[in-house]
C-alpha positions as CSV (number, residue, x, y, z in Angstrom):
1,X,-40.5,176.8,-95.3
2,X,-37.7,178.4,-96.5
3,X,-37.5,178.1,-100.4
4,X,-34.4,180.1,-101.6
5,X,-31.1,180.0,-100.5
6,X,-27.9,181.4,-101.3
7,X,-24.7,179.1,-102.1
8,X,-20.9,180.1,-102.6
9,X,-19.3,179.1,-106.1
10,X,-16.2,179.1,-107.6
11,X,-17.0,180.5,-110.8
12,X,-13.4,180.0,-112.6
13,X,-9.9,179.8,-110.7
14,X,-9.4,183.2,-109.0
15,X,-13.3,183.8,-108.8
16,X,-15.7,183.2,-106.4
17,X,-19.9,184.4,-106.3
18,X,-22.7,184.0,-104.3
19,X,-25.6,182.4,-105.9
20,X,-29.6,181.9,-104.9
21,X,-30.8,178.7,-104.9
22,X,-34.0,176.9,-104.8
23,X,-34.8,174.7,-102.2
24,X,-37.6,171.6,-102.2
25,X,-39.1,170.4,-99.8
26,X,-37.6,167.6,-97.3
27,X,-38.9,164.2,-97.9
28,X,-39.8,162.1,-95.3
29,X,-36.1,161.0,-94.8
30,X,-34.4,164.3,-95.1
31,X,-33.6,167.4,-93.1
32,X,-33.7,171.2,-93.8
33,X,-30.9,172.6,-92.5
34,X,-30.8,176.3,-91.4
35,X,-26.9,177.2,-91.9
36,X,-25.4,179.1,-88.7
37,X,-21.7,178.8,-89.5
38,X,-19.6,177.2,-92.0
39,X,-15.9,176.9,-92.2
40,X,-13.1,177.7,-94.9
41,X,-10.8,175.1,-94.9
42,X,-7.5,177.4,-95.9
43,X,-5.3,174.4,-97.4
44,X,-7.5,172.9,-99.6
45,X,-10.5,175.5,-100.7
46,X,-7.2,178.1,-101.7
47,X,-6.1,175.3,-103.8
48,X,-9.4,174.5,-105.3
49,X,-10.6,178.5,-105.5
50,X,-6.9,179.0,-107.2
51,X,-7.7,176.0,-109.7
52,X,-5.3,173.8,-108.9
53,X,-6.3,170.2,-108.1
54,X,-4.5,168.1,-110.5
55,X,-7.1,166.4,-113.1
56,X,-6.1,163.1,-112.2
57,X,-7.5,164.0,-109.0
58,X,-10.8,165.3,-110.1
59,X,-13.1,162.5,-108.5
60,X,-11.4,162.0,-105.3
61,X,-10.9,165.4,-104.2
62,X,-15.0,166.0,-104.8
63,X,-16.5,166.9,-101.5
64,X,-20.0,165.5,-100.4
65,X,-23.0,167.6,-102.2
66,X,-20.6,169.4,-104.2
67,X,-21.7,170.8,-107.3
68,X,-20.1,171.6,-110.5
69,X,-17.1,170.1,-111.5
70,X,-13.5,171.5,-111.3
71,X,-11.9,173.9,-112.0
72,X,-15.5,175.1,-111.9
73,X,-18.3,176.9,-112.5
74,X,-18.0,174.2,-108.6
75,X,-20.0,174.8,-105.2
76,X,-16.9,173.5,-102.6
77,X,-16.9,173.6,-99.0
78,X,-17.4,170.8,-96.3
79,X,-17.7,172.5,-92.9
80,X,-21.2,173.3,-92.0
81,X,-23.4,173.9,-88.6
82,X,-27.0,174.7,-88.8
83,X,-29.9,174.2,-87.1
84,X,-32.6,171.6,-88.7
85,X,-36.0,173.1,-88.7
86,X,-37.7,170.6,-90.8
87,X,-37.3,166.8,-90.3
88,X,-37.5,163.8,-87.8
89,X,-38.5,164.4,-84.1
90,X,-35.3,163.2,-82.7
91,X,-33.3,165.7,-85.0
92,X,-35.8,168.8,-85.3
93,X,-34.4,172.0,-83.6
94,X,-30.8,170.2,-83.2
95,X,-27.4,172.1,-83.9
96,X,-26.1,169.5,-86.6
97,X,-22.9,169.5,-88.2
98,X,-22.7,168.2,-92.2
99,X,-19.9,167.9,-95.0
100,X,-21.7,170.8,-97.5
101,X,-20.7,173.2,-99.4
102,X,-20.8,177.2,-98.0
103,X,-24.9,177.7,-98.0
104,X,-26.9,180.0,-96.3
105,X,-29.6,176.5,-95.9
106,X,-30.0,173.4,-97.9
107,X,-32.3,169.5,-97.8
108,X,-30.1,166.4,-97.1
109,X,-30.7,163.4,-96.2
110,X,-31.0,162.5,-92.3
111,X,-28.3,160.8,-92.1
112,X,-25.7,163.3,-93.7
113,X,-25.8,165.0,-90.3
114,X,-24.0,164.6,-86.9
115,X,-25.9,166.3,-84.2
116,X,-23.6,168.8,-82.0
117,X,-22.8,167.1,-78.3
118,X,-24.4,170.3,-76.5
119,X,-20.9,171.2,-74.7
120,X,-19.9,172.1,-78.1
121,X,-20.3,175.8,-78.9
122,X,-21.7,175.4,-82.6
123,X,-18.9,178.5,-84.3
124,X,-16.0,175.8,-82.7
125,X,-18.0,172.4,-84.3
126,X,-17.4,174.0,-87.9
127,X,-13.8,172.2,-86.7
128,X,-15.2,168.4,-86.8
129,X,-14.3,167.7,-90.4
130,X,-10.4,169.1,-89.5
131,X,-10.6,167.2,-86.4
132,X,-12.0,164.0,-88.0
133,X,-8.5,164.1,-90.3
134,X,-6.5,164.1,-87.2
135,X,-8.4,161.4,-86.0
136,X,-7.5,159.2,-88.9
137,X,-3.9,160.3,-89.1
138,X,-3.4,159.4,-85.4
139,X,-5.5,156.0,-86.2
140,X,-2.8,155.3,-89.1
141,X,0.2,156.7,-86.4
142,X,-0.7,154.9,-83.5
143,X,1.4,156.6,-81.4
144,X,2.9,154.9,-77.8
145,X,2.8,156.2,-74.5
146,X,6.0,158.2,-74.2
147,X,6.8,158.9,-78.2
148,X,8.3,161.6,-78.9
149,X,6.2,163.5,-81.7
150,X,6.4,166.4,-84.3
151,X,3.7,168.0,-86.0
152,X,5.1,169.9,-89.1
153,X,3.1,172.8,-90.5
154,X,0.8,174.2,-87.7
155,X,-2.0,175.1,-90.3
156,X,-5.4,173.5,-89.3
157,X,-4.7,170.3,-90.1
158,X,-1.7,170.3,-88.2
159,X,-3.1,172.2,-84.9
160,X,-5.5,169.6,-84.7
161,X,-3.3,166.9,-84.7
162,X,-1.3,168.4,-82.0
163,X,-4.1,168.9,-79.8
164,X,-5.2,165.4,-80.1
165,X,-1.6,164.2,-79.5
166,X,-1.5,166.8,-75.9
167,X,-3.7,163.9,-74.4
168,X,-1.9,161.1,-74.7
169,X,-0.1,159.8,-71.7
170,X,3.9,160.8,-71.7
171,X,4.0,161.7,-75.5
172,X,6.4,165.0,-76.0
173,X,4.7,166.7,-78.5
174,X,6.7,169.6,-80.6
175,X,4.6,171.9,-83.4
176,X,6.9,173.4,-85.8
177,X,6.2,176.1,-88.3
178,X,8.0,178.8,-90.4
179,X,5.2,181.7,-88.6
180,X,6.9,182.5,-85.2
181,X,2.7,183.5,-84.7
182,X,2.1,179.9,-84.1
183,X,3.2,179.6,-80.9
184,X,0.5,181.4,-79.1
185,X,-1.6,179.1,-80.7
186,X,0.9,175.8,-79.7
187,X,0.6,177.5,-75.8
188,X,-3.4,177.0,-76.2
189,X,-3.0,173.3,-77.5
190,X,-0.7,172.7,-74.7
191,X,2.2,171.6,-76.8
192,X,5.8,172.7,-77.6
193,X,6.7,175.4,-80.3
194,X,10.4,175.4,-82.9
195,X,10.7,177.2,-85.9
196,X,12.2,174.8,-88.2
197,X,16.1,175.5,-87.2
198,X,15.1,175.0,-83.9
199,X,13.3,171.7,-84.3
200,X,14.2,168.7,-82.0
201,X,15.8,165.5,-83.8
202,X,15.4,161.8,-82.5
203,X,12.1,162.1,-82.9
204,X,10.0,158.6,-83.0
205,X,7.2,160.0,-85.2
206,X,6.9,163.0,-87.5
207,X,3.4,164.3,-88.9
208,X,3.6,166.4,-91.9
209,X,1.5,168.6,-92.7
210,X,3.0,171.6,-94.5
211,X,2.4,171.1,-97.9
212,X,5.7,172.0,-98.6
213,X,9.0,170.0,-100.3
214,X,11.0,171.4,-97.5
215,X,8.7,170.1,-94.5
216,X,8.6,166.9,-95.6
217,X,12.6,166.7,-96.0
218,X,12.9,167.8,-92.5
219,X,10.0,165.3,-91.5
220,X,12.7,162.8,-92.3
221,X,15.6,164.7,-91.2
222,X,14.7,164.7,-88.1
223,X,13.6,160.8,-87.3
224,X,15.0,158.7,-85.3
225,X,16.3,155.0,-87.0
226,X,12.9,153.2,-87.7
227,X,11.0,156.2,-87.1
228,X,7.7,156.8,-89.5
229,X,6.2,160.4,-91.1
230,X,2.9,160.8,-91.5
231,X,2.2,162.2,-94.5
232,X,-1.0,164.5,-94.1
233,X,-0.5,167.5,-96.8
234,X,-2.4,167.9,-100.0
235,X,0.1,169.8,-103.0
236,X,-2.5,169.9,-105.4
237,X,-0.4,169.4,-108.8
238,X,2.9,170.9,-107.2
239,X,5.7,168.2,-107.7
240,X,7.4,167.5,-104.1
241,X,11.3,166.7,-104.6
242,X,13.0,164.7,-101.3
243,X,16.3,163.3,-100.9
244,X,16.4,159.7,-99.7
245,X,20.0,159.5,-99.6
246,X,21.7,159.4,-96.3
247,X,19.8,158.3,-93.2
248,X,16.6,156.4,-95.1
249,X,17.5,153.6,-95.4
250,X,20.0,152.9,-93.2
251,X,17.8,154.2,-90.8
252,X,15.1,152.0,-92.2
253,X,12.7,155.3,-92.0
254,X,8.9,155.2,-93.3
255,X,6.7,157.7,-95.2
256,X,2.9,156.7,-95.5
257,X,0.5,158.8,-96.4
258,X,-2.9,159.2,-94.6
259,X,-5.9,161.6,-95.6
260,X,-9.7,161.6,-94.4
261,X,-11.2,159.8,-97.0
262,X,-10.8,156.3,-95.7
263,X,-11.1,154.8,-92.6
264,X,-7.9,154.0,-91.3
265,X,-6.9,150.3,-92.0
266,X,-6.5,149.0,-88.2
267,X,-10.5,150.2,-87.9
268,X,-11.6,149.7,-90.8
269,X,-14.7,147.3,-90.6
270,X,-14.9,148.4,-87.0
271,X,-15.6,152.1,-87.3
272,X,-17.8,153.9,-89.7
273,X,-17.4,157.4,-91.4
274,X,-20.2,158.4,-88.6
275,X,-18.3,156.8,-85.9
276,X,-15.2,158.7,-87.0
277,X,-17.2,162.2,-87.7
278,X,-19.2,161.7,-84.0
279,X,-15.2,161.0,-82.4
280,X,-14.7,164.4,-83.4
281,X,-17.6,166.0,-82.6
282,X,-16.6,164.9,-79.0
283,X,-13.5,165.5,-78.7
284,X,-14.3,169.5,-79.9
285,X,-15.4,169.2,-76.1
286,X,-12.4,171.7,-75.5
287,X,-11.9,175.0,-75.5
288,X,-8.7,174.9,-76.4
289,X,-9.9,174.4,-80.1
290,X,-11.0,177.7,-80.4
291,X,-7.3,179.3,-80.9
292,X,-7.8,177.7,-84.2
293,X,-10.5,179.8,-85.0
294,X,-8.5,183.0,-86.0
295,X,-11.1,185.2,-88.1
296,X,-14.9,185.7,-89.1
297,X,-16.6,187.2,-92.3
298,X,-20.3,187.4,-93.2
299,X,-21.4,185.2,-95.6
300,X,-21.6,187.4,-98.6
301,X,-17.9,188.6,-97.9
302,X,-16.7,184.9,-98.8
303,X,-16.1,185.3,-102.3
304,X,-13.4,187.9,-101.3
305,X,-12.1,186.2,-98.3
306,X,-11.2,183.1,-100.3
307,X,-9.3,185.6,-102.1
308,X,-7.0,186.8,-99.5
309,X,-6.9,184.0,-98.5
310,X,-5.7,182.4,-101.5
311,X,-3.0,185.4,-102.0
312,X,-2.3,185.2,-98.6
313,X,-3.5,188.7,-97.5
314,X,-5.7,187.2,-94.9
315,X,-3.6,184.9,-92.6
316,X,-5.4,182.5,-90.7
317,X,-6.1,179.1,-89.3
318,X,-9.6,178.5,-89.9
319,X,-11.8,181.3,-90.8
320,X,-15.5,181.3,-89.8
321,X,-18.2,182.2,-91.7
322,X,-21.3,183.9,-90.2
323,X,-24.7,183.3,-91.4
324,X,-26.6,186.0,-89.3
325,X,-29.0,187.2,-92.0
326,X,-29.9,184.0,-94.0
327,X,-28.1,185.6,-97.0
């Protein structure tokens, strides 16, 4: 029985530390969880390692088993894959993938995990919750055979929504970013690459998912009349500033936002967070997922990769974290 861990906290904005922690035992309903790999999601753990989620967004932006509150001492993370090595039958020796926090191993319930489909490399399933997000954006989009599509901002988010859009039948799907790196990555997705000057116009959908002012004013730039933008990014408590002069509404145009905490509306009642979480676990049945998987640290080198990767000495897309010696 393993009865200490080690967890990853944000001590104060600017400030991360590893810290032990003590484990009980599993109840009859609950899994210990070995962790293998874990994720940094680079959008939104910069902006909560950095401090700044807006207060007014304090409850909704808490992640599942988080600790601590913001802007911390706070235990943050969500993209986990361990083995279980105490808990039902059915689940015991699985690769499961949970929404926790960066720890080494940890007791959840047996539900809070989503066992691994076992074509699904367990360093590329750290990508469900990204993937899951896509899913919902593209359950909000519902985009037609034949659209023609941007993805703005070819950050995780963004990537994964592009790969999911590759599949559908006769969609032209274009990935846009201001890193002229991205389009090695676009080639692995199997999409087009622009750098924002470059960008094709008429377009019947645009997702956005830059986080910046600029993104999102092209997002509508570039519609075509009656076209919709997704609205995907997270600005923490930056103020956004668009012009909706000109084409918007003329062009009848559409923003709606969309994020991962609800089901989308058209399934809602139909499909569960589960469902959602197990859609993405499948669809990670790709190699072409792992171009977004740019980097790897051991686990007690997080606290410093967060910060590169909050000052943006580290580029990447999603960094892995390794969990080789328990600690």
């Amino acid at each position: 029985m393993i009865r200490e861990a080690y967890a990853c906290w944000v001590r104060e904005p600017g400030a991360a530390e590893i810290r032990p922690v003590s484990l009980t035992a599993p109840g009859p309903d609950e899994v210990l969880v070995r962790a293998s790999y874990s994720g940094v999601s680079r959008g939104t753990e910069t902006l909560v390692f950095a401090g700044q989620v807006p207060a007014d967004q304090h409850a909704a932006m808490r992640a599942p088993f988080q600790e601590g509150d913001f802007p911390g001492p706070v235990k943050y993370g969500y993209l986990s894959v361990g083995v279980v090595e105490q808990g039902p039958p059915e689940l015991l020796g699985r690769t499961v993938f949970c929404l926790h926090p960066h720890q080494s191993a940890y007791v959840v319930p047996a539900t809070a995990v989503v066992p691994v489909p076992d074509g699904v490399p367990p360093a590329r399933a750290v990508l469900a919750g990204t993937v899951e997000t896509a899913v919902n954006a593209l359950w909000d989009a519902a985009p037609l055979v034949g659209d023609r599509v941007t993805v703005i901002g070819a950050g995780m988010v963004g990537c994964c929504v592009a790969a999911l859009l590759a599949r559908f039948p006769g969609v032209q799907v274009e990935l846009v970013d201001t890193d002229a790196r991205r389009a090695g990555v676009a080639g692995a997705l199997g999409v087009d690459f622009a750098n924002p000057a470059d960008a094709r116009g008429d377009r019947d959908l645009v997702v956005h998912a830059s986080a910046s002012a600029a993104g999102l004013q092209q997002s509508l730039d570039l519609l075509a009349p009656e076209g919709t933008v997704i609205e995907l990014s997270w600005y923490g408590d930056r103020p956004v500033q668009v012009s909706l002069g000109g084409a918007f509404h003329s062009g009848r145009l559409t923003v709606r936002s969309s994020q991962v905490g609800m089901v989308a509306p058209a399934r809602r009642g139909r499909r569960s967070y589960a469902d959602r979480l197990a859609l993405a676990l499948d669809l990670l049945d790709d190699p072409a997922f792992d171009a977004l998987i740019t980097g790897a640290s051991r686990f007690a080198e997080l606290p410093d990769v967060l910060a590169r990767l909050s000052s943006g000495d580290l580029p990447a897309l999603c960094h892995l974290i390794t969990y080789d010696d328990g600690e």
